[in-house]
C-alpha positions, 0 to 999 in steps of 0.5 A: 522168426519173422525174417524166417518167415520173410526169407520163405515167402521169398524163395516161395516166389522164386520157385513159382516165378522159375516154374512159370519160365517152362511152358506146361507141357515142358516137364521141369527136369534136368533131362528136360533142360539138358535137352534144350542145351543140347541144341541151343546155339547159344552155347557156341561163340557165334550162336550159330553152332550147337551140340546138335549140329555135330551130333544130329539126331536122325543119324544117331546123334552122329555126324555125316562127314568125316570131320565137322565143321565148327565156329566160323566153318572151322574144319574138326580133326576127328570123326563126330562119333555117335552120343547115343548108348553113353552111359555104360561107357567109362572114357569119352572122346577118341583119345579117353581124354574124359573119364565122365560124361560131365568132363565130356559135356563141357569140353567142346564149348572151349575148344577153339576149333568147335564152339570156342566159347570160354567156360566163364562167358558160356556161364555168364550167357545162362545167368543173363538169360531169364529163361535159363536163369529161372529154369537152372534154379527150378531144376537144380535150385541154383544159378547157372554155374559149370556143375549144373551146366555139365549136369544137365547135359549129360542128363540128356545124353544118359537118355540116349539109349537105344536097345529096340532092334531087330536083333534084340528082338531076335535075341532077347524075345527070341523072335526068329522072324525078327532078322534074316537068316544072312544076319544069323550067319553074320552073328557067327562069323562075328563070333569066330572067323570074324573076330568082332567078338574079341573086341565088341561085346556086352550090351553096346558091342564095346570094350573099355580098352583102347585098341590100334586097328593100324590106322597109324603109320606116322605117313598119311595117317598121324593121329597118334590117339590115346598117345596124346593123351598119356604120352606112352609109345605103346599107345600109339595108334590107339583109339576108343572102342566105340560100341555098334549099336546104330552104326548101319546109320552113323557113317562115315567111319573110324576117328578120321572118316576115311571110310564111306560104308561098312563094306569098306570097313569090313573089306579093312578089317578082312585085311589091313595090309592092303590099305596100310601095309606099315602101320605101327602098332598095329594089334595082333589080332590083324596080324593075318588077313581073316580070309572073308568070303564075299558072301561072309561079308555081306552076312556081317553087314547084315548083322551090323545093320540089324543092331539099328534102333527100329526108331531108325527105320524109316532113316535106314531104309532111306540111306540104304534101300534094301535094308528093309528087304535084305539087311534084317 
């Protein structure tokens, strides 16, 4: 009974010395302590790089190029898409190779051409630090170790929903103010003439299907997507289906960033042919130009532009200047 007593005593000790390693008006939470992973750099080899500096908060925890650079400027091979609106989500990365967000938090501190920092050195890192050390065991009662690492993170990222827009507020609140009678037009176009719907649908305008748009053409394009990782023809060229929430902010486009604004998006999208006239494996659903007017395209941009979170406003307004007039 007393080396009971003993042991209590000592892990009582332990738990106030662990509280004292936040500052008081740091809540002691997984979501809290995920966070401060996200963008400290001592989860990169160089403790130069974090997970904030690919996926940056004021564009939607997405990137600005087409592809980022890693560890000692190592240039990335996709497009940073955005880590916001994951949670609903099934598979992770372009090519699906994560089927949890846990999988997905610990892959890019291994990869060599992003953080490159082994899993064992990345953990000895957390164990040898005093505050990490003693904020690990306030959360999850344990020294730091790859669950609870993987853990954390994705705790944050399931925080990173967004579901305030204009739109919304035009759809769900029925607020006819809320956006403009072009972005109106464009919600019909995306559901008919468009053929948006066929793939972007439900709460984050998404499909959990893998999906060839003709960017694959074993030429100049050779990124063979979801073929990487489940070896099979038939999914040559194609990628994850990433939701549109944001995405007025989350330029550039598509795995490989070829694509500057949304207009050029929609210009391919209207008919793929006159970029990459011998795709492989290209979806039926482009297999005819849709014939979009320029006033059609321009509702379609207004529409996607009014799915931005309203805490982006200021941001938007900034990288275009007339959405505030025009765009909503």
């Amino acid at each position: 009974m007393k080396k009971f007593c003993i042991i209590l005593f000592a892990l009582g000790i332990i738990l106030i010395f662990s509280q004292s390693a936040f500052k008081n008006d740091e809540p002691v939470t997984a979501v809290a302590l995920g966070r401060k992973l996200f963008f400290d750099p001592i989860l990169s080899r160089t403790k130069k790089i974090s997970c904030g500096s690919c996926h940056k908060e004021e564009f939607a925890f997405s990137d600005t190029s087409a592809v980022s650079l890693g560890v000692h400027s190592r240039k990335g091979v996709r497009n940073t898409p955005s880590a916001m609106n994951m949670s609903l989500q099934v598979a992770f990365f372009w090519d699906g190779r994560a089927t949890t967000l846990e999988q997905q938090a610990l892959i890019p501190l291994q990869n060599p051409i992003e953080m490159d920092l082994p899993l064992a050195t990345a953990i000895w890192r957390l164990q040898n630090s005093a505050y990490y050390k003693n904020a690990f065991f306030a959360v999850f009662r344990e020294a730091p170790n790859a669950a609870n690492l993987a853990n954390a993170l994705s705790a944050f990222e399931r925080t990173l929903e967004t579901g305030d827009s204009p739109f919304d507020d035009w759809r769900l609140n029925d607020n006819e103010a809320a956006v403009t009678e072009s972005a109106k037009r464009g919600f019909a176009i995306f559901n008919t003439k468009g053929r948006c719907i066929q793939c972007h649908f439900g709460p984050d305008f998404n499909d959990v299907e893998f999906r060839s748009i003709g960017l694959y053409d074993q030429k100049t394009l050779i990124d063979s997507g979801r073929a990487c990782v489940t070896k099979k023809e038939n999914d040559l060229g194609r990628f994850k289906i990433g939701a549109l929430r944001n995405v007025a902010i989350t330029a550039l486009y598509m795995h490989n960033g070829m694509f500057k604004t949304l207009r050029q998006v929609i210009d391919y999208y209207n008919d793929p042919d006159k970029l990459v006239p011998h795709a492989i494996n290209r979806d039926t659903l482009l297999n005819t130009p849709m014939g979009l007017t320029e006033q059609e395209k321009n509702d379609l941009e207004s529409l996607l532009t009014s799915l931005t979170d309203k805490r982006f406003s200021a941001k938007l307004k900034k990288i275009r200047p007339q959405a505030g007039k025009h765009a909503f």
